[in-house]
C-alpha positions in Angstrom: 171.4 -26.2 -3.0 170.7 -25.4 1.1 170.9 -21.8 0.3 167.9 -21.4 -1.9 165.9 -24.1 -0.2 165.7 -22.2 2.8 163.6 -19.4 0.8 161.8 -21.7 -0.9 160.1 -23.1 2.6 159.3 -19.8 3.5 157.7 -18.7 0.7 155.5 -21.8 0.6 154.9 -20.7 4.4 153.6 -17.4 3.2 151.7 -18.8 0.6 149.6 -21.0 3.4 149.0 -18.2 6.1 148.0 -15.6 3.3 145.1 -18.9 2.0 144.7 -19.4 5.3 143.5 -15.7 6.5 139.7 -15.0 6.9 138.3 -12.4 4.2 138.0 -9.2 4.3 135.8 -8.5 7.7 132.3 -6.5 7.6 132.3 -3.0 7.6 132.0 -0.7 10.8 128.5 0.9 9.0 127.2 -2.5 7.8 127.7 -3.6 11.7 125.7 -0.5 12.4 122.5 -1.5 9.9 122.6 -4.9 11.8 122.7 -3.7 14.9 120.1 -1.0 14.4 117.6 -4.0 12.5 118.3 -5.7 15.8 117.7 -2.9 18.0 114.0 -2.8 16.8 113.0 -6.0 18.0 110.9 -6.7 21.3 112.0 -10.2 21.0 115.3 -11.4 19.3 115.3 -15.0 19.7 118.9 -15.1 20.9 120.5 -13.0 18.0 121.9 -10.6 20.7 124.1 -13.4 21.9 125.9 -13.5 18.7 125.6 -10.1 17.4 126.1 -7.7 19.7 130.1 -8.7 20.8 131.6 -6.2 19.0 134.6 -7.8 18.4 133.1 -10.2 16.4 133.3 -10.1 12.7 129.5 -9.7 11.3 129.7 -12.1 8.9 130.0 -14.5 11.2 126.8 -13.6 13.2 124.1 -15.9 13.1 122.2 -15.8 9.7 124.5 -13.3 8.0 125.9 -14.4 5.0 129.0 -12.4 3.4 131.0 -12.4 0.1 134.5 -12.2 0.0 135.1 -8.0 0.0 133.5 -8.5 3.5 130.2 -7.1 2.7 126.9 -8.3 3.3 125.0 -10.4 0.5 122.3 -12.6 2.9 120.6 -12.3 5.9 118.1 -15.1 6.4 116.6 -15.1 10.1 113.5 -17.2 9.3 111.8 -19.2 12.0 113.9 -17.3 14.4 111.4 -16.6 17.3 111.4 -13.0 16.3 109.3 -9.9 17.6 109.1 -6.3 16.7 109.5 -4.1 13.9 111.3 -4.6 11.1 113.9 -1.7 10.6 114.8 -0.5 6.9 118.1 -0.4 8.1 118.3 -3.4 6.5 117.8 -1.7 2.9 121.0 0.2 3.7 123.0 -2.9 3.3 124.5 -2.5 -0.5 125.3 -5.1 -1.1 122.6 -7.4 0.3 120.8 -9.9 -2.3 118.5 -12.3 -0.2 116.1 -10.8 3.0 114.2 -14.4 4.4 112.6 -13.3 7.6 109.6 -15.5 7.3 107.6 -17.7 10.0 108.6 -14.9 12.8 105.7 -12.5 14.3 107.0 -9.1 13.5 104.2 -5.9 14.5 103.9 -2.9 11.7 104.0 -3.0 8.1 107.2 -3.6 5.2 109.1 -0.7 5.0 108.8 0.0 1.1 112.8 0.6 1.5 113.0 -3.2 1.6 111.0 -3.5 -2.0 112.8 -0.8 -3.5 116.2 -2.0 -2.6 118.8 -1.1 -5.0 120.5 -4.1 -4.6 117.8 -6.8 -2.9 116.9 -9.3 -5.7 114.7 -11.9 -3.1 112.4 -10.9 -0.3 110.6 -13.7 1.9 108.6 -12.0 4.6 106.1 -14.7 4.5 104.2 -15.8 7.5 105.0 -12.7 9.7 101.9 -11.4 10.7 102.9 -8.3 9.9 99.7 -5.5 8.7 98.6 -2.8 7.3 98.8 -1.6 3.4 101.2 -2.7 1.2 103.4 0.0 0.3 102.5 1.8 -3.2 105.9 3.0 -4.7 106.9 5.4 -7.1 106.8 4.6 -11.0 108.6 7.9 -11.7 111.9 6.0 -11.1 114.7 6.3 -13.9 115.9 2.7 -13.5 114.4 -0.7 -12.5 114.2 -2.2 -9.4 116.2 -5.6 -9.4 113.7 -7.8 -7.3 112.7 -11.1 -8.7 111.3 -13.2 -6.0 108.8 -11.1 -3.8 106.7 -13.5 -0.5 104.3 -11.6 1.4 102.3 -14.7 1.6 100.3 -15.2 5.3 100.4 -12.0 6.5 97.5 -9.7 7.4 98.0 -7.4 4.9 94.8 -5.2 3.8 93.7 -2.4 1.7 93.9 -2.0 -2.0 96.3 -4.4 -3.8 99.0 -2.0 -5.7 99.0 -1.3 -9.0 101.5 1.1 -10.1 103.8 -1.0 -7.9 104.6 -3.1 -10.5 105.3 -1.0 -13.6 109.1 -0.5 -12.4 109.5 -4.4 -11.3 110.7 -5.3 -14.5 112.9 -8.1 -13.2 110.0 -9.6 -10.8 109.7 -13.4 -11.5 107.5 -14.6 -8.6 105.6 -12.8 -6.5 102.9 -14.8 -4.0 100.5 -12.4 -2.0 97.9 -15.2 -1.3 96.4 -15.2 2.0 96.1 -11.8 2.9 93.0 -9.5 3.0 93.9 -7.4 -0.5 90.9 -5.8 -2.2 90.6 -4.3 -5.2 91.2 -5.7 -8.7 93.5 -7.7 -9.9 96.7 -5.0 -11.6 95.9 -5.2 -15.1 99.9 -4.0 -15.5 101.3 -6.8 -13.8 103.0 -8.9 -17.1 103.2 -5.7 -18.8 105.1 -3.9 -16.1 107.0 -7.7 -15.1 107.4 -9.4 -18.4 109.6 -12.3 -16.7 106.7 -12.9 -14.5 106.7 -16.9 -13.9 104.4 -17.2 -10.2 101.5 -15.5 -9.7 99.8 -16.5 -6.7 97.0 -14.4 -5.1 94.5 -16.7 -3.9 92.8 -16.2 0.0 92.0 -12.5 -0.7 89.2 -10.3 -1.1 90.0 -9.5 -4.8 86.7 -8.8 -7.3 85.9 -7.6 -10.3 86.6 -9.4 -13.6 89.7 -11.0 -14.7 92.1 -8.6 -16.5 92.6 -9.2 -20.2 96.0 -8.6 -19.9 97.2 -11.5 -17.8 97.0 -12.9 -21.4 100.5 -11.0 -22.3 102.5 -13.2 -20.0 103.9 -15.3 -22.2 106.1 -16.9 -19.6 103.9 -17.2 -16.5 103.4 -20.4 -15.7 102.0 -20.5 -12.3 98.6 -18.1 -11.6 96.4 -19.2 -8.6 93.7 -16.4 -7.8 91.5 -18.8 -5.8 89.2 -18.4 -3.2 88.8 -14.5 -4.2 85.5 -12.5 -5.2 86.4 -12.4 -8.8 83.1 -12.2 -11.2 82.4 -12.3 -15.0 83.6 -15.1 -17.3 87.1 -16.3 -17.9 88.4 -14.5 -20.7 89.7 -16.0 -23.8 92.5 -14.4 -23.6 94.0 -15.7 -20.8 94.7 -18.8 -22.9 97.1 -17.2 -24.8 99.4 -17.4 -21.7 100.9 -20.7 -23.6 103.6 -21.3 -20.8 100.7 -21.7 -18.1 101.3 -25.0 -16.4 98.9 -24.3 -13.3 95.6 -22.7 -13.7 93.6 -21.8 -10.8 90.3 -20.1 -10.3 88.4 -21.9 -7.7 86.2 -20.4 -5.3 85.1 -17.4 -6.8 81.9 -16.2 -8.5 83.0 -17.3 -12.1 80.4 -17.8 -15.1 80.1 -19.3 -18.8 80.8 -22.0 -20.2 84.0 -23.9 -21.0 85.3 -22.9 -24.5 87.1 -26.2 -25.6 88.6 -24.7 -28.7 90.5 -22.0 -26.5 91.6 -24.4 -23.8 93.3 -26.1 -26.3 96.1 -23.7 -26.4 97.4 -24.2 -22.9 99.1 -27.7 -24.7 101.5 -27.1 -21.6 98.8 -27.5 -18.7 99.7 -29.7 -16.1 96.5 -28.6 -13.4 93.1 -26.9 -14.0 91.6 -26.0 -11.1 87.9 -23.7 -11.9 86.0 -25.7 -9.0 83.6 -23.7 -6.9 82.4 -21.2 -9.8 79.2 -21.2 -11.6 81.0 -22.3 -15.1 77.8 -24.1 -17.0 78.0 -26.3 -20.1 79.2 -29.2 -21.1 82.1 -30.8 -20.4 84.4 -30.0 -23.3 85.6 -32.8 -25.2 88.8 -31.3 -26.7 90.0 -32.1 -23.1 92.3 -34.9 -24.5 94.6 -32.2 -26.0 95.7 -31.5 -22.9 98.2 -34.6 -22.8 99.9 -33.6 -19.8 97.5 -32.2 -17.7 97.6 -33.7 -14.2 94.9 -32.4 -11.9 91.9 -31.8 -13.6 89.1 -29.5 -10.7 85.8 -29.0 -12.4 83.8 -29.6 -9.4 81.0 -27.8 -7.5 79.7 -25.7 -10.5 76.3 -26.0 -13.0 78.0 -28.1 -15.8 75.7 -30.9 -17.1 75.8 -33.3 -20.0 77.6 -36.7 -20.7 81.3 -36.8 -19.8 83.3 -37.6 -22.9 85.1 -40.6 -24.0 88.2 -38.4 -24.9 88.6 -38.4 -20.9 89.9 -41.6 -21.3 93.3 -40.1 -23.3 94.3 -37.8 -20.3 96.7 -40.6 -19.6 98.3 -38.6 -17.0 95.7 -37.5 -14.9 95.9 -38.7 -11.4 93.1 -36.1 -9.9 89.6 -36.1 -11.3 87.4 -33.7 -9.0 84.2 -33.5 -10.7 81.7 -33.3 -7.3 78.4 -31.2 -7.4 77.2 -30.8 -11.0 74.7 -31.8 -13.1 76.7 -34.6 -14.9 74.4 -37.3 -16.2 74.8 -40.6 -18.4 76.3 -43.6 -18.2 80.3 -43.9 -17.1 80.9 -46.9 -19.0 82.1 -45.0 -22.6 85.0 -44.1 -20.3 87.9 -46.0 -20.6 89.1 -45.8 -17.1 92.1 -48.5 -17.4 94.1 -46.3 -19.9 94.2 -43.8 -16.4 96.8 -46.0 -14.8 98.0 -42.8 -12.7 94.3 -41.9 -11.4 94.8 -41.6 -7.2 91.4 -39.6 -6.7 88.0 -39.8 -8.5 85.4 -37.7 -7.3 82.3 -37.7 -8.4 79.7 -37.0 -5.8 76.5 -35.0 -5.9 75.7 -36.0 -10.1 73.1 -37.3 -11.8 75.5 -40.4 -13.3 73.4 -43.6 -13.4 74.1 -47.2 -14.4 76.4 -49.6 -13.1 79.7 -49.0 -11.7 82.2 -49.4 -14.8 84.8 -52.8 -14.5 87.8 -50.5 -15.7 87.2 -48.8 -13.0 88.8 -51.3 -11.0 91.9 -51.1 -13.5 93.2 -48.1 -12.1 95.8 -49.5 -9.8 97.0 -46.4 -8.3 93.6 -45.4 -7.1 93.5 -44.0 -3.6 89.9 -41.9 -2.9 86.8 -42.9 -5.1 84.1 -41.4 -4.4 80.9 -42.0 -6.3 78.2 -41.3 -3.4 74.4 -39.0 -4.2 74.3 -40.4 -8.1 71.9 -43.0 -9.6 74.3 -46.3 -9.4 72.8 -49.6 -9.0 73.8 -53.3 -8.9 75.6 -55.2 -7.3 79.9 -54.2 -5.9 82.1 -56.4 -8.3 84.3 -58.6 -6.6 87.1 -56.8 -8.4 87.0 -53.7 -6.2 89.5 -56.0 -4.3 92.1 -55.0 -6.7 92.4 -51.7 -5.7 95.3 -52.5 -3.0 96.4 -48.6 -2.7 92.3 -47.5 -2.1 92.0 -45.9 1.1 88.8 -44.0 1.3 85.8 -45.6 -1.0 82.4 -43.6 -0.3 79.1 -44.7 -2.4 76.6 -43.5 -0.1 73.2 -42.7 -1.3 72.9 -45.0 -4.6 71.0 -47.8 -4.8 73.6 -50.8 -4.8 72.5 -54.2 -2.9 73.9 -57.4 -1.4 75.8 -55.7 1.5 77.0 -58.9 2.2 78.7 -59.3 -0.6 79.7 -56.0 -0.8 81.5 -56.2 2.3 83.8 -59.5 1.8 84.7 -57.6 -2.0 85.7 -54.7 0.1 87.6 -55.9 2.4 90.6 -57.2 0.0 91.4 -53.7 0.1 93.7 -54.2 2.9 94.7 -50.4 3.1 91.0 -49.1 3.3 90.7 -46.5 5.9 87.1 -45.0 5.4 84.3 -46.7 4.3 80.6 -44.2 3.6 77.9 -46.8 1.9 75.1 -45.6 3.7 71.7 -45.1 2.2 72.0 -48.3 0.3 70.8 -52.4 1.3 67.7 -50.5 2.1 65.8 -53.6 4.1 68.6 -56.6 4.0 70.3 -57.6 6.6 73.1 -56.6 8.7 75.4 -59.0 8.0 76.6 -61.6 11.5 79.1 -63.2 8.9 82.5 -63.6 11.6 84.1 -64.2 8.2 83.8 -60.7 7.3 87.6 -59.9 8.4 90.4 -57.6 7.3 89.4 -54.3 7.5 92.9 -53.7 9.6 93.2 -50.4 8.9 89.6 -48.8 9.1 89.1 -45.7 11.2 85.9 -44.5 10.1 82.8 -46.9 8.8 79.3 -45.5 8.2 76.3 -47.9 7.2 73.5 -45.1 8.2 69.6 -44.6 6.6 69.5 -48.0 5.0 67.1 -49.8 7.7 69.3 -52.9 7.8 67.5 -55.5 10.2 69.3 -57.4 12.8 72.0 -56.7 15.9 75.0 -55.4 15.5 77.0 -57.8 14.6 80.0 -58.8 16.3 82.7 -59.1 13.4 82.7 -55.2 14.3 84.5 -56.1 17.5 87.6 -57.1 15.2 88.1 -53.8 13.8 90.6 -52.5 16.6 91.8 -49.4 14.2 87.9 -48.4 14.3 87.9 -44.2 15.7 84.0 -43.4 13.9 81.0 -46.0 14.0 77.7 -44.7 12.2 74.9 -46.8 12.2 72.2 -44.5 12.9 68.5 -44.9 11.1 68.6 -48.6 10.7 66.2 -51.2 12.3 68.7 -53.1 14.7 67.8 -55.2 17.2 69.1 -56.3 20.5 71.2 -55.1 23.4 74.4 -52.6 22.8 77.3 -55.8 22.8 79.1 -55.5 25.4 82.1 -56.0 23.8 82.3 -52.2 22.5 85.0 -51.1 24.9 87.9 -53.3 23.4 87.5 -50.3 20.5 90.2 -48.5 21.8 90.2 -46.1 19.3 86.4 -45.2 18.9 85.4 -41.5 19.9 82.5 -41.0 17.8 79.7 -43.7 18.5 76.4 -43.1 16.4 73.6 -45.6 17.0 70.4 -43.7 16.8 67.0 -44.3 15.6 67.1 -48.1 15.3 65.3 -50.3 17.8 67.9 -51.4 20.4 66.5 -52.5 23.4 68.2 -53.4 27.1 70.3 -51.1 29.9 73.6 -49.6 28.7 76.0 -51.9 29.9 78.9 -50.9 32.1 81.5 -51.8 29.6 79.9 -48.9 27.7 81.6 -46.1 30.8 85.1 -47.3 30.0 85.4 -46.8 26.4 89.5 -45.8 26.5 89.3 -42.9 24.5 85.9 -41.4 25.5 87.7 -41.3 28.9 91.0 -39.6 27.5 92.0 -36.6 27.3 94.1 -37.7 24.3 92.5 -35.3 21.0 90.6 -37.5 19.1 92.6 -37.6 15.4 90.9 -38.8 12.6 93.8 -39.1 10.2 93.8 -40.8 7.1 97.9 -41.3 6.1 97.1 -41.3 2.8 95.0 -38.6 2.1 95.8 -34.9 2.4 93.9 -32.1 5.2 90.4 -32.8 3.7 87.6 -31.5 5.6 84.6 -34.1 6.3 81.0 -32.2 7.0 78.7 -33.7 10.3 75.2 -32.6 10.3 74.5 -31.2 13.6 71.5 -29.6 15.2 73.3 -26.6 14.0 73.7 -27.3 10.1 76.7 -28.5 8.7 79.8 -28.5 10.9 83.3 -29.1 9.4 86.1 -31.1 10.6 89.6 -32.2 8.9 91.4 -35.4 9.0 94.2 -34.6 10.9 92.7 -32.1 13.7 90.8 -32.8 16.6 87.1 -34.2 16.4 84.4 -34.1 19.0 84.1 -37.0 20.7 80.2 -37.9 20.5 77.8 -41.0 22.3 74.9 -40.9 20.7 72.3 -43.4 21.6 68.8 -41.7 21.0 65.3 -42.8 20.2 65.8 -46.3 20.8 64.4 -48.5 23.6 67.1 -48.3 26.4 65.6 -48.9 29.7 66.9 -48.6 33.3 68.6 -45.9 34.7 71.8 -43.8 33.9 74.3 -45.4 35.2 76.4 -42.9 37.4 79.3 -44.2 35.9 78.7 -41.9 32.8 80.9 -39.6 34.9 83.9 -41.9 33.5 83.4 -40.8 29.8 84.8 -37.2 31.0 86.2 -36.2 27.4 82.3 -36.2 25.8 81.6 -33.6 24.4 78.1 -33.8 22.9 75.9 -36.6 24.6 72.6 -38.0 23.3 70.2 -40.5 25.5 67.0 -39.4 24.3 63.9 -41.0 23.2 64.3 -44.1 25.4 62.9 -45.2 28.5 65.2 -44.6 31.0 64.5 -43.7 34.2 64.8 -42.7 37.6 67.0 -39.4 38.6 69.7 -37.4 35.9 73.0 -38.7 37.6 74.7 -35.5 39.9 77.9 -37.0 38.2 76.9 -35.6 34.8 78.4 -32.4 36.2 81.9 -34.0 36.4 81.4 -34.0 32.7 83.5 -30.8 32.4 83.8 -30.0 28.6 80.4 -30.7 27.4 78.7 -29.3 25.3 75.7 -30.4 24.2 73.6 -32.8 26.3 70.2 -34.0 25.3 68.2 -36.3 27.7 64.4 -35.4 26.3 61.7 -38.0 25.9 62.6 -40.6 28.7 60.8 -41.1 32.1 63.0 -39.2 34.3 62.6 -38.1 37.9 63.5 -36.5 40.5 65.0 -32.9 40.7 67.6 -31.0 38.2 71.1 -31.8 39.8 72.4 -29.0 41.0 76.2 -30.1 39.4 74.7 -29.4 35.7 75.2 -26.0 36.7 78.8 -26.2 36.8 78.7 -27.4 32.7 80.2 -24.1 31.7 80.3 -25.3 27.9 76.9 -26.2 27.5 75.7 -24.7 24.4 72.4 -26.7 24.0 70.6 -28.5 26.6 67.1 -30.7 26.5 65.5 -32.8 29.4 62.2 -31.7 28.0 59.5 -34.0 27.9 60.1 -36.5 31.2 58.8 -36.0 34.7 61.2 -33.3 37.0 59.9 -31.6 39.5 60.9 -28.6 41.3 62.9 -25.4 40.4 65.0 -24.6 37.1 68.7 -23.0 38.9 68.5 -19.4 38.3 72.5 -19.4 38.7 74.7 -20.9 36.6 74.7 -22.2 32.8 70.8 -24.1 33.0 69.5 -20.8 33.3 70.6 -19.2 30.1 68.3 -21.7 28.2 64.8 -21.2 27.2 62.0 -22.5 27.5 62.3 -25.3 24.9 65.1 -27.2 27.0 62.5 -28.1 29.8 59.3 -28.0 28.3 57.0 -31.1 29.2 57.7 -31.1 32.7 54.6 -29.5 34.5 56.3 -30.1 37.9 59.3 -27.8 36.6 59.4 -24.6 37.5 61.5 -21.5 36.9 61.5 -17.8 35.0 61.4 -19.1 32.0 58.5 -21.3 32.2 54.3 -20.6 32.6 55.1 -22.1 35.8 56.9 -19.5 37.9 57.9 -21.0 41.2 56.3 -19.9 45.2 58.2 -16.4 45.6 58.8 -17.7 48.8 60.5 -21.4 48.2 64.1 -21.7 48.9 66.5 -20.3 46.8 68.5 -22.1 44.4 71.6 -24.1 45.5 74.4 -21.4 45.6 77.6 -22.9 43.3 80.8 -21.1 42.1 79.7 -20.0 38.6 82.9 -19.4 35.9 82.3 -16.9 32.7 79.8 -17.7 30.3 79.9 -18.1 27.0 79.4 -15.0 25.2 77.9 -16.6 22.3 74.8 -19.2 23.4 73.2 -21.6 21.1 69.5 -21.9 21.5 68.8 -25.4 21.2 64.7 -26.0 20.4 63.8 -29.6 19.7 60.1 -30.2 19.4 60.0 -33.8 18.5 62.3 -35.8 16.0 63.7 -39.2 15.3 67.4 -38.7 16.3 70.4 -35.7 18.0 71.8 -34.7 14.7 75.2 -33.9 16.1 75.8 -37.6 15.1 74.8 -37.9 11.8 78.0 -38.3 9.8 77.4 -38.1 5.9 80.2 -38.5 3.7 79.6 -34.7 2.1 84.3 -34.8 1.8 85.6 -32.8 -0.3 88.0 -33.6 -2.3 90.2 -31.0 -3.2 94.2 -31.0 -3.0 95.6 -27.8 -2.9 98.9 -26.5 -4.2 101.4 -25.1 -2.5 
């Protein structure tokens, strides 16, 4: 029995080492492709560590994947840090199925060797910055090209998009060229050349002409976004017998005609329609409930008019209704709004909608963004807008509801409110001093503007310590600035223009925490996605996004300040647009304005100032506009530095000024001006020409957000 055990161990020995060896290793000439992919690189983000010790197997290199013969099936290098060209070396590789080189900044073009791959069945170069025309490749091929997933997403691709391209990519299932510069048409061979086309994505291009026709033949695309395009014409009707389509997308292009209901019908499958930012016309079509799975629903910023439809109501899944700027009109109450019980956004800005806000309204539990501001609402806010626990951004600006005060203690049970827009309503009440008025824990940006409330400014504002924007500009307020205004940690943008305040700034007023900060001022609403809010400025209409960094802004013109500018304003040295005119202050323009570094706009016109320019102003580099017209200064305009790249219109009113710009040129043989270190000028200088007005526009925060949420 010892005899044949003996054998027996072994063998079972043998058995382990062979399980145990490694697989076959790579090839010498796969090494080589690597090696020569690597080779063209400026920048390798530490790949030459690991790949070029030759006595290491290649399929153990960082982001090479291998099958068992040894060969080479992956190589996926994405956010690598890489640099360079991209060799077609890598097309050599036989056996290679997946290339993901994406989020890397890569010089040059795609080597078409990569697309026509014999054996390459995913490419990802997304992100890569790389240029140039996308390669046009030969139709006269015998067999088809094996690629199914093709991302050249991000680039800065250019030229005319390919057409003949596609006629041999009979296996493509996706393919995503959006945010490139493409011209041309869209291929009208793409489904017919790609029948298993799934993803279509080609939006954030330079694509016009109509709409092919043919798109119609993909009977199993399901994803086609061509937004944000030049694309003209109407939508065909054929493109609705693309039955498998679950995400239509059109928006931003130059689109015309109206809705056909009958044909829109057909995509039964649908689970987001997205035409916003055409010039579609009509009514809204009321076949709309056959879409019983539709999702998203983007209709908005187009000519459409009419009634919306009760048959809204049977969209039970619809959590996005983005209706904004049309000519909607009616009555919303022959909607059924508590059958929507998935409804998170309702936009409906910009209409011609009228009557009072509907109660089911208030049903939809899940609501996060309602919007219902520039319509004809009236009446009062019902209490049950408290049951709206999820609502984080409620604007109704520009109606013509009343009782603010009431308004505002139905409001704040929505304990997760973040922004609040009901300006240009109250018009005449009073600015409620209720201390009851609490809650409001979460509130970053609040905006009662243009509805000439009476009063002070109340001090139940002082408990919103979330608070980052404060709008209360074109009221009738009363009283001194509370001094209580810097324990608003938060607040960067402070709007109080054209009301009636009265007193000197207090000193609280120069240590506001984040007007001092260099921290970016975030506006960011946690609930919400990137949605860009538009500030009327001096300039027209200057966009921002929850999320990024917002200018940080005092604004405290035409009101009846007195005394002089405190030197202290030197403390607030993260302003960047600063507004003090149309008051009565007076005395001399602090020198410590110049330690102001980043400003950009400064406005101190209309007031009863004094004294000579400061030479410091000078050293504003970032001054774009500039006004001390109208106040008394005497002496010379500096001829050196920033002040003197502004016309006329910035000092205007000051008959003791002097300087080349003015009537008033000053004695040839008067000093010179103050000699200071001048830096680079902007290239690009605004003119800023205010004759007379109520208020510095760079505050003026409407509640023009748009609502769209983009996909993918």
């Amino acid at each position: 029995m010892h005899f044949f055990n003996v054998p027996t161990a072994v063998l079972q020995l043998f058995v382990l080492l062979i399980l145990a060896s490694p697989t076959t290793a790579c090839t010498k000439q796969e090494k080589c492709y690597l090696l020569r992919f690597l080779a063209g690189l400026s920048r390798d983000g530490g790949l030459a560590t690991s790949w070029r010790d030759s006595s290491t197997d290649c399929c153990e290199w960082l982001g090479i994947t291998c099958n068992g013969d040894g060969t080479v099936t992956e190589v996926s290098l994405a956010s690598r840090g890489l640099e360079g060209r991209i060799s077609r070396s890598l097309a050599d590789l036989t056996s290679l199925l997946h290339v993901n080189l994406s989020y890397n900044s890569f010089s040059g073009g795609l080597p078409p060797e990569l697309m026509s791959s014999r054996s390459i069945i995913v490419l990802d170069v997304s992100f890569c910055q790389l240029n140039g025309p996308l390669p046009e490749l030969p139709s006269l091929v015998t067999t088809d090209w094996p690629l199914q997933v093709l991302n050249i997403s991000s680039n800065q691709f250019s030229s005319e998009f390919p057409s003949a391209t596609w006629k041999m990519m009979k296996n493509l299932i996706a393919l995503n060229a959006s945010n490139n510069s493409f011209t041309g048409q869209i291929p009208s061979s793409l489904c017919l050349g790609s029948p298993s086309l799934a993803l279509l994505d080609l939006c954030y291009n330079q694509l016009s002409g109509d709409i092919p026709t043919a798109l119609g033949d993909c009977s199993k695309l399901k994803v086609l976004k061509v937004g944000h395009n030049n694309l003209s014409g109407t939508l065909p009707v054929e493109i609705f017998c693309a039955t498998s389509l679950e995400y239509l997308s059109f928006p931003n292009n130059a689109l015309q005609g109206e809705l056909d209901g009958a044909h829109i019908v057909k995509l039964s499958n649908l689970l987001t329609l997205d035409l916003g930012g055409n010039s579609f016309s009509g009514n809204f079509p009321e076949s709309i409930d056959q879409l019983r799975r539709l999702e998203e629903l983007h209709l908005g910023s187009n000519k459409m008019s009419g009634e919306l439809p009760s048959t809204l109501s049977n969209c039970t899944h619809l959590k996005t209704i983005d209706l904004k700027i049309n000519n909607f009109s009616g009555d919303l109450g022959n909607i059924n709004f508590s059958s929507l019980q998935s409804l998170k956004y309702l936009d409906l800005i910009r209409n011609n909608l009228s009557g009072i806000v509907p109660e089911s309204i208030y049903s939809c539990s899940n609501l996060t963004a309602l919007r219902l501001s520039d319509n004809h609402f009236h009446g009062e806010i019902s209490l049950r807008i408290g049951n709206l626990k999820h609502l984080s951004f409620l604007s109704l600006s520009q109606n013509s509801f009343t009782n603010i005060t009431k308004a505002l203690h139905a409001i704040k049970s929505c304990r997760n409110i973040s922004t609040l827009l009901i300006g240009r309503n109250f018009m005449n009440e009073a600015m409620p001093q209720d201390e009851t008025i609490d809650g409001f824990q979460n509130l970053q940006c609040l905006a009662m503007e243009w509805c000439s409330l009476t009063g002070r400014i109340p001090i139940w504002l002082s408990k919103l310590r979330n608070l980052k924007i404060l709008v209360l500009l074109s009221n009738r307020l009363t009283g001194p600035m509370p001094r209580w205004i810097n324990s608003l940690n938060h607040l960067f943008r402070l709007d109080i223009s054209n009301n009636s305040l009265t007193g000197k700034i207090p000193m609280t007023l120069m240590e506001m925490p984040m007007l001092k900060s260099d921290k970016p001022a975030i506006y960011l609403d946690p609930s919400l996605l990137d949605l860009p809010i538009y500030v009327d400025s001096a300039n027209g209409k200057l966009q921002y996004r929850m999320g990024s960094a917002w200018p940080k802004v005092l604004n405290l013109g035409n009101n009846k300040f007195t005394g002089v500018i405190p030197q202290e304003i030197s403390h607030l040295k993260a302003l960047l647009y600063l507004n003090l005119s149309f008051n009565n202050f007076y005395g001399e323009i602090p020198q410590s304005i110049g330690n102001l570094a980043i400003l950009q706009r400064l406005d101190l016109s209309n007031n009863h100032l004094s004294g000579e320019i400061p030479a410091a102003l000078q050293i504003l580099h970032f001054l774009s506009e500039f006004n001390i017209s109208n106040n008394d200064l005497e002496g010379p305009i500096p001829t050196t530095g920033q002040l003197s790249t502004f016309q006329a219109s910035s000092f205007n009113g000051n008959p003791k000024l002097c300087g080349p710009m003015l009537i008033n040129h000053c004695d040839s043989v008067e000093a010179p001006p103050i000699s200071i270190i001048s830096a680079k000028q902007c290239s690009n200088k605004v003119i800023f020409v205010i004759a007379f007005g109520l208020f510095f526009g760079v505050g003026v925060l409407y509640d023009q957000l748009v609502l769209f949420r983009y996909f993918g």
